[in-house]
N, C-alpha and C positions, 0 to 999 in steps of 0.2 A: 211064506215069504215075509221078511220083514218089513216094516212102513218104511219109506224113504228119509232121510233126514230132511228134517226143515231148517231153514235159516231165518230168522229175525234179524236185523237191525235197528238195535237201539242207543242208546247212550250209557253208558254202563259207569259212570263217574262215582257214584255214590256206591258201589263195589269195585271201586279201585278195583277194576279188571277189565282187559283186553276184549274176550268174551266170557260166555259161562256157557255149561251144558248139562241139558237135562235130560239124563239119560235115560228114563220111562218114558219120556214124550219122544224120545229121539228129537229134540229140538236144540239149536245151536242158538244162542246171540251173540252177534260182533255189535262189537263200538262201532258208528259209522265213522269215526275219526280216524280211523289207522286208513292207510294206503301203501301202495305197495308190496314191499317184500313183508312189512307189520303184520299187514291182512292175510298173506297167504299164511306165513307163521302161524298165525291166530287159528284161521282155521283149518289147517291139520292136526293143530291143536285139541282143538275142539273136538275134533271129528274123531281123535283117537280116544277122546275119554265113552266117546259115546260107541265106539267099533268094541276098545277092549276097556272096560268098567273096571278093571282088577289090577290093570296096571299102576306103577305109585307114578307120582308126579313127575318124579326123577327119571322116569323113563318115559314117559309122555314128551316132556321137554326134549330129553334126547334125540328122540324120534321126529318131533315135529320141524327141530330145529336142521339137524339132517336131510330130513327130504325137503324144507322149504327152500336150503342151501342149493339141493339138486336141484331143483326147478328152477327157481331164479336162471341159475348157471347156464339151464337148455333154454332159458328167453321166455318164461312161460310167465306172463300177465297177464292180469285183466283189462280185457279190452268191455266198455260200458257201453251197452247197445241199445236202452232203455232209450225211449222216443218221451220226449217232456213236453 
């Protein structure tokens, strides 16, 4: 079975990018600066470089952009449950 992905959050300015992923570690980082439909984009984003490695950019995007459109559409947000 594989390791579960991880998520980081960082700032990600100085790589002018959304997030990045690395796919040996199965690890994701998002910019904490996106919200929204941003974030969810970002991370199926991400999440598909690290599912399928082989795919080019051009369909990652495709893909991420597609189902973060579906989601949104069925109301599906983050709701932030963390206790501060």
């Amino acid at each position: 079975m594989k390791k579960p992905i991880r998520i980081r959050f960082r700032k990600l300015g100085r790589e002018k990018a959304a997030g990045l992923a690395h796919t040996k570690d199965r690890l994701i980082e998002l910019d904490p600066n996106q919200r929204g439909f941003d974030l969810l984009d970002s991370s199926i984003h991400e999440i598909m470089h690290i599912q399928q490695p082989d795919l080019s950019e051009e369909a990652v995007i495709e893909f991420s952009n597609e189902m973060a459109d579906l989601l949104w559409k069925l109301n599906y947000r983050l709701v932030d449950n963390h206790r501060k």
